[in-house]
TIVO-2410 file (N, C-alpha, C; in nm, 3 decimals):
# residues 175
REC num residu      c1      c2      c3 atome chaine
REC   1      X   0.085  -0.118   0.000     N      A
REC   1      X   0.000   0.000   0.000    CA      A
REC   1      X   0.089   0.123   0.000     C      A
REC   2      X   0.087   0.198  -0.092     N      A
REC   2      X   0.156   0.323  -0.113    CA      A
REC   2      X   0.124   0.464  -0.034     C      A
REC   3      X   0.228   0.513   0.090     N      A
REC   3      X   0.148   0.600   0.099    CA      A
REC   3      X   0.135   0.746  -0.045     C      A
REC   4      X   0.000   0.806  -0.012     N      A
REC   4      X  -0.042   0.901  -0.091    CA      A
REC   4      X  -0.002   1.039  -0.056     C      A
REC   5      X   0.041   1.074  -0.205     N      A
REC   5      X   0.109   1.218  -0.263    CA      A
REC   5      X   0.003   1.300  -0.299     C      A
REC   6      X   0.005   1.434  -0.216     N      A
REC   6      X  -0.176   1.496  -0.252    CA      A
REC   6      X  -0.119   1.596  -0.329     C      A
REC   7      X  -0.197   1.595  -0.446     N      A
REC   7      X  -0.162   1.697  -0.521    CA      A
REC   7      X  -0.231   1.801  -0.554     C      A
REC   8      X  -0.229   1.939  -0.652     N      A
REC   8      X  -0.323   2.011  -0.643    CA      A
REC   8      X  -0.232   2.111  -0.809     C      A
REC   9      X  -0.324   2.085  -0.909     N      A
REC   9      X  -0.293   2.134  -1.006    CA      A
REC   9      X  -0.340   2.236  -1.102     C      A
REC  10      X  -0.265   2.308  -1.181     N      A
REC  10      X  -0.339   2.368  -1.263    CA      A
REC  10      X  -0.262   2.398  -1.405     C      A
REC  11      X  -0.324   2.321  -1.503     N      A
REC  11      X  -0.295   2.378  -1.630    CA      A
REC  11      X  -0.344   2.398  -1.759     C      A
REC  12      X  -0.319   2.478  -1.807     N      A
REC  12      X  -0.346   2.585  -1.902    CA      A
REC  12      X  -0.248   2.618  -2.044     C      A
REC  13      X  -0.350   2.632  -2.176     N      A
REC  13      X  -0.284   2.639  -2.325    CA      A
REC  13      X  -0.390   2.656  -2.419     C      A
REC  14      X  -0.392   2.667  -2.508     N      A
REC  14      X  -0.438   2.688  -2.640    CA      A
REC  14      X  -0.564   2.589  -2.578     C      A
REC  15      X  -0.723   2.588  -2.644     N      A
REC  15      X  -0.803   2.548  -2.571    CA      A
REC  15      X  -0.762   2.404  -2.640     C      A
REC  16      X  -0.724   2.399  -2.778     N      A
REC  16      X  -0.747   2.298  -2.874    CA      A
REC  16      X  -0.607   2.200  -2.801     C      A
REC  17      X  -0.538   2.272  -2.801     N      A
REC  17      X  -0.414   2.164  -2.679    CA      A
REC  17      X  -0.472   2.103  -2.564     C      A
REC  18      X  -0.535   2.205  -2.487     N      A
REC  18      X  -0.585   2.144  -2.308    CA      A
REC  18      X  -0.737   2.077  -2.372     C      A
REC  19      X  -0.762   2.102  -2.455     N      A
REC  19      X  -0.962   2.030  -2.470    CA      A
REC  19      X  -0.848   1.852  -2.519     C      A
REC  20      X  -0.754   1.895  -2.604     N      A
REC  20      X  -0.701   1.696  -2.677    CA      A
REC  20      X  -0.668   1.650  -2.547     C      A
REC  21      X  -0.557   1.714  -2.436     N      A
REC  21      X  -0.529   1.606  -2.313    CA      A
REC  21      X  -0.657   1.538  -2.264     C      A
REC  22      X  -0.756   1.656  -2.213     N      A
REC  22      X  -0.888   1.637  -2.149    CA      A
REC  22      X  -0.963   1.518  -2.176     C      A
REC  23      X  -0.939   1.525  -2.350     N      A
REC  23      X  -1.020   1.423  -2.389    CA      A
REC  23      X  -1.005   1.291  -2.411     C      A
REC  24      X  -0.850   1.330  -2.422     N      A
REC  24      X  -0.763   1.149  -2.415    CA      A
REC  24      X  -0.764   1.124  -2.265     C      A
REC  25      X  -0.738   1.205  -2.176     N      A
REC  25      X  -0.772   1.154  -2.038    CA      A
REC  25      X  -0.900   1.014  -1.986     C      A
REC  26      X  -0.966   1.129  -2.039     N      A
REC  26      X  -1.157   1.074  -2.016    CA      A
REC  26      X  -1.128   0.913  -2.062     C      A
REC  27      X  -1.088   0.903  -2.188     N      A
REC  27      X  -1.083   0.800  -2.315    CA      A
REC  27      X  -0.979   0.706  -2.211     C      A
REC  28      X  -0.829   0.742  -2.195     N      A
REC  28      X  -0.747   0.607  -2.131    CA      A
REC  28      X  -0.802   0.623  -1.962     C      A
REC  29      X  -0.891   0.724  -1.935     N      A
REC  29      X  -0.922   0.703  -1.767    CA      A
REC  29      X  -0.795   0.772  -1.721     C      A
REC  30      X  -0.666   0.852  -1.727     N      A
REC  30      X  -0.585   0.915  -1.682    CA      A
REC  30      X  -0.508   0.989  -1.701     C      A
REC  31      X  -0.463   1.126  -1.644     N      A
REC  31      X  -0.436   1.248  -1.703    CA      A
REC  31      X  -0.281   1.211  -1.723     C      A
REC  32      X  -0.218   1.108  -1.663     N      A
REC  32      X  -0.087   1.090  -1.676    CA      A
REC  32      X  -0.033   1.044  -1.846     C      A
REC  33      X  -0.133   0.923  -1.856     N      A
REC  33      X  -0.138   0.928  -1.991    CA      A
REC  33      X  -0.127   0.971  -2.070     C      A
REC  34      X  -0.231   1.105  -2.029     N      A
REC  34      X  -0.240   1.175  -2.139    CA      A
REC  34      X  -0.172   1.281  -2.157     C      A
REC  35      X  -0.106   1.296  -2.078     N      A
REC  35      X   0.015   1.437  -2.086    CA      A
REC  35      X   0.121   1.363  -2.157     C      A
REC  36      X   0.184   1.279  -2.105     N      A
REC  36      X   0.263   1.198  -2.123    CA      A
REC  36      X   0.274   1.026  -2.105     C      A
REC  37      X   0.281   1.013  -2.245     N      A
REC  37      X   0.244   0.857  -2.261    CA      A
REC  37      X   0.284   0.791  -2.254     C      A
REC  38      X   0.303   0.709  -2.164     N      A
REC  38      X   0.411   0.552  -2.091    CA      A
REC  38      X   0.355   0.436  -2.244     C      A
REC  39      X   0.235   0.439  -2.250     N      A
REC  39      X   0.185   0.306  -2.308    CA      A
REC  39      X   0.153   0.221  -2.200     C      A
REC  40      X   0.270   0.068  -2.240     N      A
REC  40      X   0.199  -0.052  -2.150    CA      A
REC  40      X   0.292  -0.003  -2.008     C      A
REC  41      X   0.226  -0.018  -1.885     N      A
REC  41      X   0.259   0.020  -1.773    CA      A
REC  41      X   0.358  -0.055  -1.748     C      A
REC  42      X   0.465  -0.036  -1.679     N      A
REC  42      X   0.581  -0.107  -1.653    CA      A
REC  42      X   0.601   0.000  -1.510     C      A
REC  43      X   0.630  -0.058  -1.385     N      A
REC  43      X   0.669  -0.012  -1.266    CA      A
REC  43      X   0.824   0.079  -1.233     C      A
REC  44      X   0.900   0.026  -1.310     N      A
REC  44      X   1.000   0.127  -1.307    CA      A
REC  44      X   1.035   0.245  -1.428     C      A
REC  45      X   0.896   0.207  -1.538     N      A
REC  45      X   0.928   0.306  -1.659    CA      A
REC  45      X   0.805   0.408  -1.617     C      A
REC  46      X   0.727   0.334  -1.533     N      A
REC  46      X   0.626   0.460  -1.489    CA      A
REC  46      X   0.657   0.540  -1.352     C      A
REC  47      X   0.760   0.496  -1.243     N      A
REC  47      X   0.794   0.583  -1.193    CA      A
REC  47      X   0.915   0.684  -1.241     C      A
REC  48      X   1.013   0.638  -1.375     N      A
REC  48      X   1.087   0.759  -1.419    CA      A
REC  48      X   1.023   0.860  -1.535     C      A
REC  49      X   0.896   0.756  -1.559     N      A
REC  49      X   0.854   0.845  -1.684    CA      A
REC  49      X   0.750   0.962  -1.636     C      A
REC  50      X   0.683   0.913  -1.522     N      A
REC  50      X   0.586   1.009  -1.463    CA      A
REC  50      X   0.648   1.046  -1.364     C      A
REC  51      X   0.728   1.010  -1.320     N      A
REC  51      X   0.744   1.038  -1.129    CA      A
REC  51      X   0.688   0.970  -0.989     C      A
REC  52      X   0.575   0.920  -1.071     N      A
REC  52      X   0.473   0.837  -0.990    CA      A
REC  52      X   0.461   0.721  -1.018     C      A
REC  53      X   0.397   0.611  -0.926     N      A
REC  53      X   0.393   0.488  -0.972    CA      A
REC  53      X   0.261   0.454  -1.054     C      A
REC  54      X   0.152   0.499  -1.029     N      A
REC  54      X   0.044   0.460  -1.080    CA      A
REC  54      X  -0.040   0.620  -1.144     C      A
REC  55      X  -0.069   0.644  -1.275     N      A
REC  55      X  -0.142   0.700  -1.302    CA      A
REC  55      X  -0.264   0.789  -1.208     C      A
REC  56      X  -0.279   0.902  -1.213     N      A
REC  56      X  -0.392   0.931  -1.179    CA      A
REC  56      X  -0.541   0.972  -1.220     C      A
REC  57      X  -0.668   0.955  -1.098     N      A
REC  57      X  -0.795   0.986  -1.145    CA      A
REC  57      X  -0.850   1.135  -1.178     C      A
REC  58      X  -0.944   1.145  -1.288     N      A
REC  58      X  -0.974   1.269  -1.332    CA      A
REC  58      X  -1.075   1.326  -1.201     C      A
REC  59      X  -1.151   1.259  -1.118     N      A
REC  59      X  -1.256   1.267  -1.053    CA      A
REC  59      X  -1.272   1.393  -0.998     C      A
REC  60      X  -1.159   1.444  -0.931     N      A
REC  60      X  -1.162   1.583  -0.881    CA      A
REC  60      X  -1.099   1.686  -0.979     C      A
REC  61      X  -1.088   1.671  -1.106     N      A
REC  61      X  -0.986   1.778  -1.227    CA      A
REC  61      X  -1.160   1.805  -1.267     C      A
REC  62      X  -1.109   1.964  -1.344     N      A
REC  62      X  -1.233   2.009  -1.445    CA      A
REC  62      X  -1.198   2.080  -1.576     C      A
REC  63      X  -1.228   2.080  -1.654     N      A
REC  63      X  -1.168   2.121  -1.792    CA      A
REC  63      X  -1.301   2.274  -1.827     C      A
REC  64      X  -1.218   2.348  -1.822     N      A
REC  64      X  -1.280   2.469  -1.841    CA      A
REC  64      X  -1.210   2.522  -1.973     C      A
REC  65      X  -1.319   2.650  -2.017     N      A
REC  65      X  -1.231   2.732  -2.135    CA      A
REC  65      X  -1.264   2.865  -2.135     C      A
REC  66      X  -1.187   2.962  -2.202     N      A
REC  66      X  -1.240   3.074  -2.177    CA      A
REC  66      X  -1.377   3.137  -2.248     C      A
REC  67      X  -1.466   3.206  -2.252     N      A
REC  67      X  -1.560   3.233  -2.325    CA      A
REC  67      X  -1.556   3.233  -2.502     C      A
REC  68      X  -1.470   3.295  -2.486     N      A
REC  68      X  -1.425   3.320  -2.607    CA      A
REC  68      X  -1.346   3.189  -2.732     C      A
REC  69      X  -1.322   3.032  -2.648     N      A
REC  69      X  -1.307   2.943  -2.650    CA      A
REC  69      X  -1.148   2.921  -2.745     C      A
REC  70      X  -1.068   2.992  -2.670     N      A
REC  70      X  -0.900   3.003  -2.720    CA      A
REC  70      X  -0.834   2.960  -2.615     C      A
REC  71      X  -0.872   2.938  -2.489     N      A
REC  71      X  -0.772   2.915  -2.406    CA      A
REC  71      X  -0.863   2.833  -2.275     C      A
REC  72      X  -0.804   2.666  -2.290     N      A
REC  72      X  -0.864   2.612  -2.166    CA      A
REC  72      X  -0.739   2.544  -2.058     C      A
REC  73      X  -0.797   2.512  -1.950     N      A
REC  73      X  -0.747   2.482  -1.825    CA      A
REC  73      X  -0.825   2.369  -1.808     C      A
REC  74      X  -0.726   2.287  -1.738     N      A
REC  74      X  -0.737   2.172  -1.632    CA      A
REC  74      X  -0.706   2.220  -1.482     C      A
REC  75      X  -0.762   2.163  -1.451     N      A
REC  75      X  -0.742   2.205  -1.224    CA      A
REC  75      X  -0.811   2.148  -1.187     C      A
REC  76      X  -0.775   2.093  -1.043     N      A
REC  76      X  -0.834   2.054  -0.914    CA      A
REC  76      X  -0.707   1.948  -0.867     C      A
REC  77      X  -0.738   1.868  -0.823     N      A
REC  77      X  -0.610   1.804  -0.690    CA      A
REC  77      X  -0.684   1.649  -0.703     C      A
REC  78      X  -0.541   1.589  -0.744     N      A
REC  78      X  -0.599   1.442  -0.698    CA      A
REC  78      X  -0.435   1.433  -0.636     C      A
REC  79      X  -0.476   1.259  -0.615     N      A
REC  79      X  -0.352   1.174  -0.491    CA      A
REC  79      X  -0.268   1.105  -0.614     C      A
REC  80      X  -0.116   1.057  -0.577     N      A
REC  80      X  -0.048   0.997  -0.621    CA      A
REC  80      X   0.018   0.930  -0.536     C      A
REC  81      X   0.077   0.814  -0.618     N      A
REC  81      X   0.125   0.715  -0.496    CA      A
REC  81      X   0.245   0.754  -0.495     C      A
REC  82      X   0.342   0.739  -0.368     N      A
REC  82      X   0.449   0.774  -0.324    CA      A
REC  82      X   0.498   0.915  -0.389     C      A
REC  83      X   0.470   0.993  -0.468     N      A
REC  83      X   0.543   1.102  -0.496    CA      A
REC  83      X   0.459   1.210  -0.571     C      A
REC  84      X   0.483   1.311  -0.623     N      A
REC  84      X   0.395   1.411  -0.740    CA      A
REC  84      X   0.482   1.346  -0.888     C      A
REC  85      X   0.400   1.362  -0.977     N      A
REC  85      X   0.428   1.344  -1.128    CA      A
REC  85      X   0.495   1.457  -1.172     C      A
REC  86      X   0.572   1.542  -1.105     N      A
REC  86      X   0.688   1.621  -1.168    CA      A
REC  86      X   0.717   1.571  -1.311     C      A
REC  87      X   0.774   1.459  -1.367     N      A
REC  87      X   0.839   1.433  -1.447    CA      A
REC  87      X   0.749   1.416  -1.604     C      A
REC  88      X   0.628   1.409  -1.531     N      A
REC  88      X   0.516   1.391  -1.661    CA      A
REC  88      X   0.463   1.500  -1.693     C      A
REC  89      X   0.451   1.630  -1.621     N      A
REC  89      X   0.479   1.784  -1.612    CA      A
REC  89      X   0.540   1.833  -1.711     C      A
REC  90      X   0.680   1.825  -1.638     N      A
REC  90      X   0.779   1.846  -1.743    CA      A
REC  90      X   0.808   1.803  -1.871     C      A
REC  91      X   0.758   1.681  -1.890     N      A
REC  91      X   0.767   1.650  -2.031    CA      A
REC  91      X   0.647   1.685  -2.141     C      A
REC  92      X   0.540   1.742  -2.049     N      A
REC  92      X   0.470   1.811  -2.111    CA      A
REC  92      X   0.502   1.937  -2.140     C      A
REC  93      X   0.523   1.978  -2.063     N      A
REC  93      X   0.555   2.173  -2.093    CA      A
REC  93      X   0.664   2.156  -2.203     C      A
REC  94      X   0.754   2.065  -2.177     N      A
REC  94      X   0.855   2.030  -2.282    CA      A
REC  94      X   0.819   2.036  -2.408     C      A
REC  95      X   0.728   1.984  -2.459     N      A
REC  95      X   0.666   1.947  -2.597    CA      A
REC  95      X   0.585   2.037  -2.583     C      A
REC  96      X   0.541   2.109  -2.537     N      A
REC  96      X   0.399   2.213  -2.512    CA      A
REC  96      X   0.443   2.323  -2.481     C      A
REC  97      X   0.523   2.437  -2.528     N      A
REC  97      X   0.572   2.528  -2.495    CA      A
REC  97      X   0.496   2.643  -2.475     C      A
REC  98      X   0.376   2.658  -2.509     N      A
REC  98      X   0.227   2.730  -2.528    CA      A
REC  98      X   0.205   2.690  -2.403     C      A
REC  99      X   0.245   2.618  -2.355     N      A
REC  99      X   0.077   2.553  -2.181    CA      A
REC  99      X   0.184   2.637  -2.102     C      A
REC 100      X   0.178   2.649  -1.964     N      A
REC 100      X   0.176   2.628  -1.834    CA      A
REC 100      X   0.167   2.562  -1.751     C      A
REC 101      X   0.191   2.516  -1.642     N      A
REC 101      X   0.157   2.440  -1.593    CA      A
REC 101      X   0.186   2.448  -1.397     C      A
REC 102      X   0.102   2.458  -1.311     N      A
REC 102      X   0.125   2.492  -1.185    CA      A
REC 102      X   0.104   2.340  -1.121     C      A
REC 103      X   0.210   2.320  -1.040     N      A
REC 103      X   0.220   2.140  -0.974    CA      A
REC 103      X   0.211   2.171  -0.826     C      A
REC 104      X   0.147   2.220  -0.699     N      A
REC 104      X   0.213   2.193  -0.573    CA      A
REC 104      X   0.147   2.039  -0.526     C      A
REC 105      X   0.238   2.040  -0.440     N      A
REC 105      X   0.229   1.859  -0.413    CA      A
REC 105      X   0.296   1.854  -0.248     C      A
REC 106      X   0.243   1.775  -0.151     N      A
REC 106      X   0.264   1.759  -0.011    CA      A
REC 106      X   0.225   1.623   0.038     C      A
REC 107      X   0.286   1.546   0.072     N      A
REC 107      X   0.334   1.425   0.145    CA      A
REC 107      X   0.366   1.397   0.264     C      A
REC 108      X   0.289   1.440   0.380     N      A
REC 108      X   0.329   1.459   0.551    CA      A
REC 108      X   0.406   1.322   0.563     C      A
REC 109      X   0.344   1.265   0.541     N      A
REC 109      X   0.387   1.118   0.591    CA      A
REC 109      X   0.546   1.053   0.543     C      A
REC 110      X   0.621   1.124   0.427     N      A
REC 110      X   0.758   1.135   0.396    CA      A
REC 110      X   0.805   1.262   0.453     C      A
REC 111      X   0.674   1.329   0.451     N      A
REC 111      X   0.824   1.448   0.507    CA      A
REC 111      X   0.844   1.536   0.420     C      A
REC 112      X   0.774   1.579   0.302     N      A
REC 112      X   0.793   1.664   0.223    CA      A
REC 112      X   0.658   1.687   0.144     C      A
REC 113      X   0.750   1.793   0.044     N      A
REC 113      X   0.616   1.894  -0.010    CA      A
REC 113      X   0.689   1.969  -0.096     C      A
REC 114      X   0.638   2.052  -0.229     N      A
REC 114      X   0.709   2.161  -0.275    CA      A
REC 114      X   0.624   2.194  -0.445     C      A
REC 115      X   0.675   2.266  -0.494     N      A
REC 115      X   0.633   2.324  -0.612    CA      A
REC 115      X   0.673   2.265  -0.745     C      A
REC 116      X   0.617   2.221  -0.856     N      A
REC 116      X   0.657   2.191  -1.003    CA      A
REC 116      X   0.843   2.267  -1.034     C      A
REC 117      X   0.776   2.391  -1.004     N      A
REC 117      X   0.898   2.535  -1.017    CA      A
REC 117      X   0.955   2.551  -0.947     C      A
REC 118      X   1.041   2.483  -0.794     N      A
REC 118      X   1.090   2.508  -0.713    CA      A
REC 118      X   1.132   2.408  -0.634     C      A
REC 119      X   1.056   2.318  -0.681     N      A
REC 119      X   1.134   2.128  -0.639    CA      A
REC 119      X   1.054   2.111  -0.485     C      A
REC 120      X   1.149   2.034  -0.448     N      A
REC 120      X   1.084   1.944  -0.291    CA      A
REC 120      X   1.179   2.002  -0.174     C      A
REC 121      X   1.129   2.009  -0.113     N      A
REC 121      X   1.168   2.062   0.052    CA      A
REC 121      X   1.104   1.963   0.190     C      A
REC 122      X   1.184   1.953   0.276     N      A
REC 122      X   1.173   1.837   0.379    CA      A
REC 122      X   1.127   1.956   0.464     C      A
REC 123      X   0.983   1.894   0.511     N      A
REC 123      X   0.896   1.970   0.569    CA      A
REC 123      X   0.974   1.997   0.746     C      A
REC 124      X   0.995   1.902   0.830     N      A
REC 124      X   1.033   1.962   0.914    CA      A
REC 124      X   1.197   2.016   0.908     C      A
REC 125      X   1.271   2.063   0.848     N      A
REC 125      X   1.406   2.095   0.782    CA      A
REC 125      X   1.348   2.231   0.783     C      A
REC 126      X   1.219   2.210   0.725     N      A
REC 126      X   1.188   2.409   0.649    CA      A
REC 126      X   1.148   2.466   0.775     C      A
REC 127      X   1.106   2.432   0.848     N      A
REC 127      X   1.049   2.501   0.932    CA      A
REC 127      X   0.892   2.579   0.896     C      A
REC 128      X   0.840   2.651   1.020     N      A
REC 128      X   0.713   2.712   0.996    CA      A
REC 128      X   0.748   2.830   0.990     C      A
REC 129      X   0.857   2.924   1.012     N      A
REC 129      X   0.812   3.071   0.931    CA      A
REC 129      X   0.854   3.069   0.782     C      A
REC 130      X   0.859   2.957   0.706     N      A
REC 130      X   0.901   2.930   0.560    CA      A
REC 130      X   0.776   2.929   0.517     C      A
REC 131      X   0.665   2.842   0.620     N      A
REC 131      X   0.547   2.858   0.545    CA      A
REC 131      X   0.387   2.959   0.639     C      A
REC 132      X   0.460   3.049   0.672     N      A
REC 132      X   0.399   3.131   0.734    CA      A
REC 132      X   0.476   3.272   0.657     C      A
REC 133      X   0.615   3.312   0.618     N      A
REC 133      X   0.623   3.419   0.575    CA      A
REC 133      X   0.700   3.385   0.400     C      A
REC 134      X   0.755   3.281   0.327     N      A
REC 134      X   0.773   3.284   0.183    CA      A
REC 134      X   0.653   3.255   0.114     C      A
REC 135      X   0.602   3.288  -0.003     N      A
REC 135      X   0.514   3.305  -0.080    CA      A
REC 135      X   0.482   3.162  -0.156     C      A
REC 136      X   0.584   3.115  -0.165     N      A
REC 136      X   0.564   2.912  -0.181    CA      A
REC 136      X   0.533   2.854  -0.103     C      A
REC 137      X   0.583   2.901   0.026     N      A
REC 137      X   0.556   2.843   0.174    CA      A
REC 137      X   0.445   2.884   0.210     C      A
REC 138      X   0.386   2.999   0.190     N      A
REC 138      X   0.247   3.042   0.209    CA      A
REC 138      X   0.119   2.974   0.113     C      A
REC 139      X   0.179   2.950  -0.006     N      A
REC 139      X   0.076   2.905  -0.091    CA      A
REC 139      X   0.045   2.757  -0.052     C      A
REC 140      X   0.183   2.674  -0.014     N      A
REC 140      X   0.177   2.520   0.006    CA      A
REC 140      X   0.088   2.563   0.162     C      A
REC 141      X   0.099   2.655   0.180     N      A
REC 141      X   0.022   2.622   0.316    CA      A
REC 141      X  -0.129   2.624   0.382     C      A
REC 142      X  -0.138   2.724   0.265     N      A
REC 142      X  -0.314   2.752   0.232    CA      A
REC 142      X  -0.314   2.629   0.129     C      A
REC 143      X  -0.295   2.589   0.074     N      A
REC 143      X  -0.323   2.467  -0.013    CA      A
REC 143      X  -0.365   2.314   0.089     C      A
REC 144      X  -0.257   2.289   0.136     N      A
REC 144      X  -0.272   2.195   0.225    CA      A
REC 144      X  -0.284   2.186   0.369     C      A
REC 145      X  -0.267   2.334   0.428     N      A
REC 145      X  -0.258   2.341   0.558    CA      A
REC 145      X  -0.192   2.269   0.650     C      A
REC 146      X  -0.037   2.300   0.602     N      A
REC 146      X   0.067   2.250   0.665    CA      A
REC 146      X   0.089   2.295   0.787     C      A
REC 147      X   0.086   2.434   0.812     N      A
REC 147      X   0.142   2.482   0.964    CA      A
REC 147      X   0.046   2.392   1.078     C      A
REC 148      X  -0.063   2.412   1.041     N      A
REC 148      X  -0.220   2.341   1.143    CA      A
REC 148      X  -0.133   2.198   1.135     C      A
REC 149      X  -0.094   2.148   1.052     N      A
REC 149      X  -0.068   2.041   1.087    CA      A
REC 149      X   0.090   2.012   1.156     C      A
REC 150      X   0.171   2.081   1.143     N      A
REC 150      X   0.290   2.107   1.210    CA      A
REC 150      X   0.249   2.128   1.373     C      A
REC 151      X   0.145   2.223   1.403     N      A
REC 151      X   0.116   2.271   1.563    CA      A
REC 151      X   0.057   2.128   1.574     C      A
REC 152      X  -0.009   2.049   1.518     N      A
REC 152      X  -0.081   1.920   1.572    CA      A
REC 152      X   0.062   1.810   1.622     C      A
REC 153      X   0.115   1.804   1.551     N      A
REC 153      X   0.247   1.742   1.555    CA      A
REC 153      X   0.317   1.792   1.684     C      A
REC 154      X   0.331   1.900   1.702     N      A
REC 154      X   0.427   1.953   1.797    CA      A
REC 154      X   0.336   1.913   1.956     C      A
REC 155      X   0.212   1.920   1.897     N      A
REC 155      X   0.087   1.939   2.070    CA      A
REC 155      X   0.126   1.789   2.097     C      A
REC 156      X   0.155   1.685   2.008     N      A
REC 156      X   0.102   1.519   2.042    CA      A
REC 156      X   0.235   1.497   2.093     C      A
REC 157      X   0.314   1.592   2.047     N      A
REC 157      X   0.490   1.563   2.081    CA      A
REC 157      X   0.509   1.592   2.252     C      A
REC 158      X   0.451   1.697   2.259     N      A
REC 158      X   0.453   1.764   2.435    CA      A
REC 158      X   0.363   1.662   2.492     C      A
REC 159      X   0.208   1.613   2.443     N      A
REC 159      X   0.130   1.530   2.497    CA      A
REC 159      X   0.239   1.429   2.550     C      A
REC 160      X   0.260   1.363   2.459     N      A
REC 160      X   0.337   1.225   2.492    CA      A
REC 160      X   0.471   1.251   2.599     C      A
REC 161      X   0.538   1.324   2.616     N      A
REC 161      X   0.657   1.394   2.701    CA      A
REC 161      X   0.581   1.404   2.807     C      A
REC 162      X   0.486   1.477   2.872     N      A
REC 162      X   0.402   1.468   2.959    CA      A
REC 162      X   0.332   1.379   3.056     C      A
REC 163      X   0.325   1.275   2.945     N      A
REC 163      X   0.246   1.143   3.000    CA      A
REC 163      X   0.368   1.019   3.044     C      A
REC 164      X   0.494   1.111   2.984     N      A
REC 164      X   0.628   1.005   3.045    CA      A
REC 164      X   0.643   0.997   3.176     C      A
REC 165      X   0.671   0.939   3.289     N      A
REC 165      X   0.687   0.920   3.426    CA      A
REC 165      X   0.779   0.997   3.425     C      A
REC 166      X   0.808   1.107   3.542     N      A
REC 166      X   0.910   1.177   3.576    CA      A
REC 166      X   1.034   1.076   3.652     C      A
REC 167      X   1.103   1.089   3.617     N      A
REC 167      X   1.257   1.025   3.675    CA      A
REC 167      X   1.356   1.114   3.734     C      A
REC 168      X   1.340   1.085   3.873     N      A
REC 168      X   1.461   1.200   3.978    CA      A
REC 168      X   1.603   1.125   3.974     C      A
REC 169      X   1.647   1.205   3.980     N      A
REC 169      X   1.821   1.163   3.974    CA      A
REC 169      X   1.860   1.178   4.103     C      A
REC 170      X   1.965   1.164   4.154     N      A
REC 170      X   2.064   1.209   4.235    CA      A
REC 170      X   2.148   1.276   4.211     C      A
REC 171      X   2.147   1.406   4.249     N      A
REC 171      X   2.247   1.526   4.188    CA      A
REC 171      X   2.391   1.488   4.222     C      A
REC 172      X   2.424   1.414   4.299     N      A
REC 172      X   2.519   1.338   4.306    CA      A
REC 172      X   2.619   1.263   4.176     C      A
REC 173      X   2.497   1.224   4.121     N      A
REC 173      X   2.497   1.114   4.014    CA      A
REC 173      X   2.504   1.184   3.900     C      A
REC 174      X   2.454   1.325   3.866     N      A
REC 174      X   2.499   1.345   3.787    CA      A
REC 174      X   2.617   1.432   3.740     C      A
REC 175      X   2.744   1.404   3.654     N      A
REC 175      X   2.788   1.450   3.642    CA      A
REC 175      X   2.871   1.579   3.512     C      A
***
């Protein structure tokens, strides 16, 4: 069982570019696919080719366009197993020099988190005024609500210290 990589995306291009991913998505059931195409799944060509091990679901993405119908977007946030699809990103924007593309991605349970554009950062390493006063650190934080979960961490940390039996020494003894 893999733990899960929560992600939260957004991208954007020519409508006739973002409407073809959208629609090959729907068609193979996954946006990984369809950005970037593994074919037959293979476990170590789909974690270097995507970043991730298993494809993800459209369920929470929405394909919008602008009125004027020149320019659409994909967004919303699904899960990935063990990591974000950085690499299936990139090989899109690669070939897609017209799109955009916004990736943040957070993983409590490894220990990290970070941006498409700015890579991965080890969450307790960064500390909380990284994501209380930098603007990545602020966004990953309203995104996923990392600090709330940092103070939860820290309260269960003192809980448990608390509930340890106190042990007296002999000042003697120590030296």
């Amino acid at each position: 069982m893999p733990n899960w990589c929560s992600n939260s995306m957004h991208l954007e291009g020519p409508a006739e570019t973002v409407n073809q991913v959208w629609e090959n998505a729907k068609q193979v059931d996954g946006l990984l696919e369809a950005i970037c195409p593994l074919g037959e799944w293979e476990y170590n060509k789909a974690t270097s080719t995507w970043g991730t091990k298993w494809d993800v679901e459209l369920t929470d993405l929405e394909y919008t366009e602008t009125a004027d119908g020149k320019w659409g977007t994909i967004s919303g946030g699904f899960d990935s197993a063990w990591g974000p699809p950085t690499e299936a990103f990139e090989t899109f924007l690669t070939n897609n020099p017209d799109c955009e593309a916004e990736l943040l991605f957070y993983e409590g349970g490894n220990d990290f988190c970070g941006t498409l554009g700015t890579g991965e950062f080890t969450i307790s390493d960064t500390g909380v005024s990284f994501f209380e006063q930098d603007p990545v650190g602020i966004q990953l934080d309203q995104t996923f609500g990392i600090v709330d979960m940092l103070h939860e961490y820290e309260d269960e940390v003192q809980d448990q210290i608390l509930k340890e039996p106190l042990t007296l020494q002999d000042p003697e003894e120590i030296q």
